[in-house]
N, C-alpha and C positions, 0 to 999 in steps of 0.2 A: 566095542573096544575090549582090549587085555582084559580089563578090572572088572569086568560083566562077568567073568567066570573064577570061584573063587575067589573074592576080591579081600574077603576077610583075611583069609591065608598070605593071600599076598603081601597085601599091607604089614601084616605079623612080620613076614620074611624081610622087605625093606626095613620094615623099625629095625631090627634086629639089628641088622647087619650098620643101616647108620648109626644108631645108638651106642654100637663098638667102638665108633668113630669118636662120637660123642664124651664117651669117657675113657678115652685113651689117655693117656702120661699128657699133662702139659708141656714137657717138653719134646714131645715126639707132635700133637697136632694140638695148640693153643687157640682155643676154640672161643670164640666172642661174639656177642650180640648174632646169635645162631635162633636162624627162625624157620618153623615149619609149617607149610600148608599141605592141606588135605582139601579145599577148597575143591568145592564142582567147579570143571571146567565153565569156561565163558566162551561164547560161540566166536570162533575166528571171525574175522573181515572188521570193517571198516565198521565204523559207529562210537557212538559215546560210550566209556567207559562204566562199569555201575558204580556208583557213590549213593551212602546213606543221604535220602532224601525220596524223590517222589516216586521212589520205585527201579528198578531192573529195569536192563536196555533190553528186555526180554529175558523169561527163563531158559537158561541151558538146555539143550537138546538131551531126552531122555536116554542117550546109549555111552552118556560118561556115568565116572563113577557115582557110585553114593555109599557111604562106610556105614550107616545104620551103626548100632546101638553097639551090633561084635565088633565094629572095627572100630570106633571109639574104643569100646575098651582096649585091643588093642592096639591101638596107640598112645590111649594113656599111660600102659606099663611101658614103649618107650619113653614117655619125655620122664620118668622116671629116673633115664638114666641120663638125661640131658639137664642138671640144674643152672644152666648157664641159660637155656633159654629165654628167648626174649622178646620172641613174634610166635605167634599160632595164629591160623586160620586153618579151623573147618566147618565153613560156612555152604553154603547152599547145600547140603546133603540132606540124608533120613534119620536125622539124631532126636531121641524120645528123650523120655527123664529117663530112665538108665541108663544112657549112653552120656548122660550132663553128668551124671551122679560118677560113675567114670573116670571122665575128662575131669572134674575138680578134685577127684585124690591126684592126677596125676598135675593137677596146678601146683598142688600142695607141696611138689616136690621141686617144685621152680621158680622159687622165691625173685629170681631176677625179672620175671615176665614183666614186660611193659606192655603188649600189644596182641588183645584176645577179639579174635571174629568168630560168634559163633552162632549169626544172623542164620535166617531162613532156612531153620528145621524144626522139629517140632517139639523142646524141649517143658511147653509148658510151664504152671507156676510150683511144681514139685523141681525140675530142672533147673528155673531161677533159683529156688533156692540151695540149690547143692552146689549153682556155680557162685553164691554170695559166698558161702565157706570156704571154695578155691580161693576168692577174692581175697579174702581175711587172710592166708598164707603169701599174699603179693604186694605188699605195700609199695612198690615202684611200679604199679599196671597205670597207665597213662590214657589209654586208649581201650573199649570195648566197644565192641558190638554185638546186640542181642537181639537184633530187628527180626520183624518178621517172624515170632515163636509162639504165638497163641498164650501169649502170659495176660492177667488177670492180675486186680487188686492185689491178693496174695504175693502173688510174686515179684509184683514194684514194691511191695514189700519186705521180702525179702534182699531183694537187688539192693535197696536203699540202705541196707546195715549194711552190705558190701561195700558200697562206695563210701560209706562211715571208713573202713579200713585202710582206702586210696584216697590220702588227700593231694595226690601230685596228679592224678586223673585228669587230662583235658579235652578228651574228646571222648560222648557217650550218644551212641545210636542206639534209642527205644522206640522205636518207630512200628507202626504197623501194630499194633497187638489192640489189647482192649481194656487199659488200665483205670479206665472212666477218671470219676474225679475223687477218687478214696487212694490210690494207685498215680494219680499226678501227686495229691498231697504229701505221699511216700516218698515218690521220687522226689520231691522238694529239700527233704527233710535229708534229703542225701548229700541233695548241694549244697547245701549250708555248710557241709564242713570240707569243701571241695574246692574253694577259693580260686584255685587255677583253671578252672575249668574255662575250656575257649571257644568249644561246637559243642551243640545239642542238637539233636534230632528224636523229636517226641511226635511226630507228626501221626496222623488218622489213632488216636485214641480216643476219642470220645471222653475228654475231659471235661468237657462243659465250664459254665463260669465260674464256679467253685473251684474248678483244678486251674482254671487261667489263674485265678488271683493265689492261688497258693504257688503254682509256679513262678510268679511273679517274683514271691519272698524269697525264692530258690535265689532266681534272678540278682534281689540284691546283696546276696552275697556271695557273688563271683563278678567282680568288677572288669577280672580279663576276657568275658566271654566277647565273640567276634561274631559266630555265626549261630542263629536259633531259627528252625524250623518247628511250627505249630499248627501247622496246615492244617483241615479238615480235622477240626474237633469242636465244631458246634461248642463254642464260649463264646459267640453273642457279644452284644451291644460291651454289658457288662466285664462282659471276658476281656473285651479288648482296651476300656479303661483302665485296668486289673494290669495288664501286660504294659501299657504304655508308661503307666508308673514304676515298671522293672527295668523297659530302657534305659531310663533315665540315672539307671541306675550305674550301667554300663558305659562306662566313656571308651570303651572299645570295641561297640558296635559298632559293625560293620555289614550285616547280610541279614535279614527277616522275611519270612516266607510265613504271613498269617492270612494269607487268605482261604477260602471256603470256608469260613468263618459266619457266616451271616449276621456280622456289623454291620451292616447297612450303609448306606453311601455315608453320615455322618460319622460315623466310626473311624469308615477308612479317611474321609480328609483331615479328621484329627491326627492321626495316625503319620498319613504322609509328611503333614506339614510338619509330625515333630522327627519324623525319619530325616527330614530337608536341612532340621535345626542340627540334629545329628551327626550328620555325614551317612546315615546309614541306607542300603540298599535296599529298596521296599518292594516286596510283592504282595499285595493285600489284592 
């Protein structure tokens, strides 16, 4: 495609020229709830769409873009010129911690952002943390996604003073990484002050039962949450005790994805019969 050659230059050249647009006279183009992707292509034809949870309806074919680290940064210096913004995604691409470190000066300048995808590139836990600082400049971001980054204790870490800053936050995909149970406890300590929160996707981290029950405490302090995925993170018997006391917590459950869990058949009938009592949808 086009963007295989050059693609750094080019992207410069589009920003450039949108971003005129972008801060043009309010009375010449009155610009609102203005959102930009840079997202990898999604392979044309038929099939399920990708959604945070058990993965990609397949990865993109290798001959779309990818912006890497130059073209993050050049894009960061346009949304600079865009502080009305209010959606970004650049997700699926080749974005390091230089390229996050980037992208969150240029959050900083977009105070309106409600809605950041910057899933499945390889930002690491130096990258969580330069985009918790972006965070700290967005008090109205409602929605991230970080899935898929190679982040580590650290960086849930990190991330977790970020969502200290978004307490209108209600949808957080942390899915795919390896935040164990040091890195759940982090992220807990995020939701506690995130009360709105309505979707979670924490799924394949290897939290173990330690991160189930501290997630848990997350859990009862967001009474609107609706949908949590916790799939594949070995929390055990005990994990899933841990968790069923955080249901309970939520009278707005509605969707739980805790299986691959290795609770054991009694786990999961506890489990279901209190998803039955519930109303809520169970995959254990």
């Amino acid at each position: 495609m086009f963007f295989n050659s050059g693609r750094t230059q080019v992207i410069a050249w589009v920003l450039r020229n949108v971003m005129s647009l972008c801060s043009a006279p309010p009375g010449l183009l009155p610009l609102s709830g203005l959102s930009l992707a840079l997202a990898k292509t999604k392979p044309a034809g038929p099939g399920p769409p990708y959604l945070p949870g058990r993965g990609a309806s397949g990865r993109p074919p290798s001959d779309v873009w990818l912006i890497a680290d130059a073209g993050a940064a050049a894009f960061a210096e346009g949304m600079k010129a865009c502080p009305q913004l209010q959606t970004v995604d650049i997700s699926w691409n080749s974005i390091g911690e230089a390229g996050a470190a980037s992208f969150a000066e240029g959050m900083k300048a977009c105070p309106q952002l409600q809605v950041v995808a910057i899933d499945k590139n390889s930002i690491g836990d130096a990258g969580a943390a330069s985009l918790a600082e972006g965070m700290k400049a967005c008090p109205q971001l409602q929605e991230v996604n970080i899935s898929g980054n190679s982040i580590g204790s650290a960086g849930a870490a990190s991330f977790a003073e970020g969502m200290k800053a978004c307490p209108q936050l209600q949808k957080v995909a942390f899915d795919n990484s390896s935040i164990g149970e040091a890195g759940a406890a982090s992220f807990a300590e995020g939701m506690k002050v995130c009360p709105q929160l309505q979707k979670v996707w924490i799924q394949s981290n290897n939290i173990g039962e330690a991160g189930a029950a501290a997630f848990a405490e997350g859990m009862k302090a967001c009474p609107q949450l609706r949908v949590v995925n916790i799939y594949y993170n070995s929390i055990g018997p005990a994990g899933a005790a841990s968790f069923a006391e955080g249901m309970k917590a939520c009278p707005e459950l509605r969707e739980v994805d805790i299986s691959l869990n290795g609770i054991g058949d009694a786990g999961k009938d506890v489990l279901r019969k209190l998803a039955e009592d519930l109303g809520v949808w169970l995959i254990a």
